[in-house]
C-alpha positions in Angstrom: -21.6 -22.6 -42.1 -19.9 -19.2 -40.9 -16.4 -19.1 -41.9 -15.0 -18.4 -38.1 -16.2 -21.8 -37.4 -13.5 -23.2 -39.8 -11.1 -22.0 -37.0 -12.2 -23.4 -34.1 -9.9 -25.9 -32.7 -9.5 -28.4 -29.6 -6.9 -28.6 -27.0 -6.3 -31.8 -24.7 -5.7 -30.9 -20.8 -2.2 -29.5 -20.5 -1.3 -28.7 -23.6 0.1 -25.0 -24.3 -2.4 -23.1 -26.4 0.7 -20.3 -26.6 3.8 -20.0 -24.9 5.6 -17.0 -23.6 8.4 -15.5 -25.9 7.2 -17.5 -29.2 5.9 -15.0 -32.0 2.1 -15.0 -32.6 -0.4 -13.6 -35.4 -3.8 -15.3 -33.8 -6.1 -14.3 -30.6 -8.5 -17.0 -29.1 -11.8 -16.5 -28.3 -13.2 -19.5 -25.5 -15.9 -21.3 -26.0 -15.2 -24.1 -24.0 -13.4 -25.4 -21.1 -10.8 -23.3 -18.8 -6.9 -22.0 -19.5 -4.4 -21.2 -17.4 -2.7 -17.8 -18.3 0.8 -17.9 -16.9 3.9 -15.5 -17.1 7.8 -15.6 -15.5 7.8 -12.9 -13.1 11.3 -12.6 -11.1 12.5 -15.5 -13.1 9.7 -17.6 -11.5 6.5 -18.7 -13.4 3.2 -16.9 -11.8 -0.1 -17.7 -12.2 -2.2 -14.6 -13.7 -5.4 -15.5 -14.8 -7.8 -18.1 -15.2 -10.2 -17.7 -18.1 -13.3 -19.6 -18.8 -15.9 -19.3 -21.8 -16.3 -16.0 -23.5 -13.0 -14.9 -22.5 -10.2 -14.1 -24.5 -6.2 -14.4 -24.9 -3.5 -13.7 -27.2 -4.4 -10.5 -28.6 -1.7 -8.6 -27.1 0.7 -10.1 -30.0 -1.7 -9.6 -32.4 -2.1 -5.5 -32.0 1.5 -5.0 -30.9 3.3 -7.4 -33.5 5.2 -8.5 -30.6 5.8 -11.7 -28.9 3.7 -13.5 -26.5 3.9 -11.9 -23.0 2.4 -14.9 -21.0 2.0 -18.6 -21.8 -1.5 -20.0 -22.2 -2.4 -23.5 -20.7 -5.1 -25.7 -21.2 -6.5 -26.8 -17.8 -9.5 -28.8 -19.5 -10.3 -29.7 -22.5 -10.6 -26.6 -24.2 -12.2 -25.1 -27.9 -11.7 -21.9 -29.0 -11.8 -19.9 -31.7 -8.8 -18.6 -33.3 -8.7 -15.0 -35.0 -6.0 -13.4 -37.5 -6.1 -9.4 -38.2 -8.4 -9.7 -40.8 -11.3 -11.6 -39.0 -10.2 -9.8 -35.7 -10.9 -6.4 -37.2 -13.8 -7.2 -39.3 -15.2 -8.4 -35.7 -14.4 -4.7 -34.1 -16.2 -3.3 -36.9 -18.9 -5.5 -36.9 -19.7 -5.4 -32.8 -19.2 -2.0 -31.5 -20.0 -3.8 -28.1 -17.0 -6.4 -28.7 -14.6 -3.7 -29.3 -16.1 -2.2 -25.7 -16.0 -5.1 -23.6 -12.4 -5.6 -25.0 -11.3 -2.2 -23.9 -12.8 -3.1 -20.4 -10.8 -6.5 -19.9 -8.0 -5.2 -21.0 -7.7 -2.5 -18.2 -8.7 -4.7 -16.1 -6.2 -6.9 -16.9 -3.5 -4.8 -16.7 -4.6 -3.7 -13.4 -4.3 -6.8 -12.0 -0.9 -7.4 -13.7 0.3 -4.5 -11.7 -1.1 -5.8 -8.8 -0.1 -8.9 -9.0 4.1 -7.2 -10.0 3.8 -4.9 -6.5 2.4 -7.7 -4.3 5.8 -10.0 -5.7 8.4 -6.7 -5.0 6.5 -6.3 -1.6 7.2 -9.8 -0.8 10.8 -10.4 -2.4 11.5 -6.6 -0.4 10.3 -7.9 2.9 12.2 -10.9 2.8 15.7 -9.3 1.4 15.9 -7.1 4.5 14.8 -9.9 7.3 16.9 -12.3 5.4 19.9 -10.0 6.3 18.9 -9.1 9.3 18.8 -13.0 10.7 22.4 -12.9 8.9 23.9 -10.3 11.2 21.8 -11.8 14.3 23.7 -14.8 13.8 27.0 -13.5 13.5 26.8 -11.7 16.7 24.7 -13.8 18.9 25.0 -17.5 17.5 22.2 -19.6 16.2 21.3 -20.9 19.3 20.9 -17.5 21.0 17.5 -16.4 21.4 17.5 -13.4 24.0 16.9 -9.6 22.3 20.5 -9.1 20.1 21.3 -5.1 19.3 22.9 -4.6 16.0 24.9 -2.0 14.8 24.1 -2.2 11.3 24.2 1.3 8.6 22.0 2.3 5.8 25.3 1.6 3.5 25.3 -2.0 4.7 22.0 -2.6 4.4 21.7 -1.3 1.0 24.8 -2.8 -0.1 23.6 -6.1 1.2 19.9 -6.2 0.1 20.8 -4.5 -3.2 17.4 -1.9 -2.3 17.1 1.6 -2.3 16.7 3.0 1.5 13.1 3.9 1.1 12.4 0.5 0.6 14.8 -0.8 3.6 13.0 1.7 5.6 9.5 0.5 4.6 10.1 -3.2 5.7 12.2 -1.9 9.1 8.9 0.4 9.7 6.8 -2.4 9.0 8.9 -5.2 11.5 8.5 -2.6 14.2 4.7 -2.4 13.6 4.5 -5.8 14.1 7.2 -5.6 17.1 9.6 -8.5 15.3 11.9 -5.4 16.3 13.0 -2.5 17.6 14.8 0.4 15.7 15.8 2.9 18.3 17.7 4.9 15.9 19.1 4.0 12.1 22.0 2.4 12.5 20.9 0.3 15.7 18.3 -2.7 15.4 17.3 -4.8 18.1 16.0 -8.3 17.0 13.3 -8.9 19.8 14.0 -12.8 19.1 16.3 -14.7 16.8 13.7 -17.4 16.3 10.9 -15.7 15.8 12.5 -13.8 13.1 13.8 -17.0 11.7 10.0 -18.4 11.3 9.2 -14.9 10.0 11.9 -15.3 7.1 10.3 -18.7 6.2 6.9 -17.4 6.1 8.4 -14.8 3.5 10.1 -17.7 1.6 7.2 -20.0 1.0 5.2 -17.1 0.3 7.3 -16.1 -2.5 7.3 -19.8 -3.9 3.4 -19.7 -4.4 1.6 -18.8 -7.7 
């Protein structure tokens, strides 16, 4: 019997495989069953992958020495096969084409990391800066005001308030005007085309930022 087989083990739906933060000296190869590869992004947990047989995880501790970046769930019943240094290496020397495919799936993991990062700012961005701006539309016009409400607002405020750098202010102000939520006659005046539209807008940009 080859000796890799000796490290195949079995995981039960739901159980972690790894966990985020923990140290780890092994990689897992699937050969069965599906895992959910999580991490905490913005102090919330996001879903990043989902891997099925022939895929791999873990290995990021095991070349770095450092500890798990992402937390590894079993979604099924899952066996794979575990790998330390030795066996990983002697694999990579082996397999020329295992050492290619894992240079591929690693870029292309880290492109969708980054992705996945940008999409999260975009979204926590866009809401910071509508979020403030339904703030100062209820100060001056009361929540049950709905006509067009002008607001003498400065770049100062708005970064103090949001806690973003003006490019990004700018971005999402450009970006409400586009979709005519407002208008932004010049940069300290916005006018807030209606209250309750903006209002539905915000929660849009809240329950977005709550998925996975």
């Amino acid at each position: 019997m080859p000796k890799d087989v000796e490290n195949m083990r079995e995981y039960a739906p739901g159980e972690t495989i790894i966990r985020e933060g923990e140290e780890g000296q092994r990689m897992y190869v699937l050969h069965a069953g599906r895992v959910r590869i999580s991490k905490t992004i913005m102090s919330q947990e996001r879903t990043i992958a989902e891997l099925g047989q022939g895929d791999f995880f873990g290995e990021m501790s095991l070349l770095t020495k450092k500890r798990r970046n992402a937390t590894a769930t079993a979604l099924t019943t899952v066996k794979a096969l575990e790998l330390d240094w030795i066996t990983f290496t002697r694999r990579l020397h082996q397999y020329n084409v295992v050492a290619v495919h894992m240079i591929k799936t690693l870029v292309s993991r880290l492109d969708d990391t980054l992705r996945i990062v940008e999409e999260l700012y975009r979204r926590n961005y866009a809401s910071r800066v509508v979020r403030e701006l339904v703030r100062y539309s209820m100060e001056n016009a009361g929540a049950e005001d709905d006509r067009p409400v002008e607001l003498h607002v400065t770049r100062v405020q708005l970064e103090h308030e949001t806690g973003l750098q003006w490019e990004h202010i700018e971005a999402e102000l450009q970006r409400l005007v586009h979709i005519r939520m407002i208008a932004w006659p010049s940069e300290d005046v916005v006018v807030i085309s209606s209250q309750r539209l903006l209002g539905s807008y915000l929660m849009q940009l809240e329950s977005l930022e709550e998925m996975p």
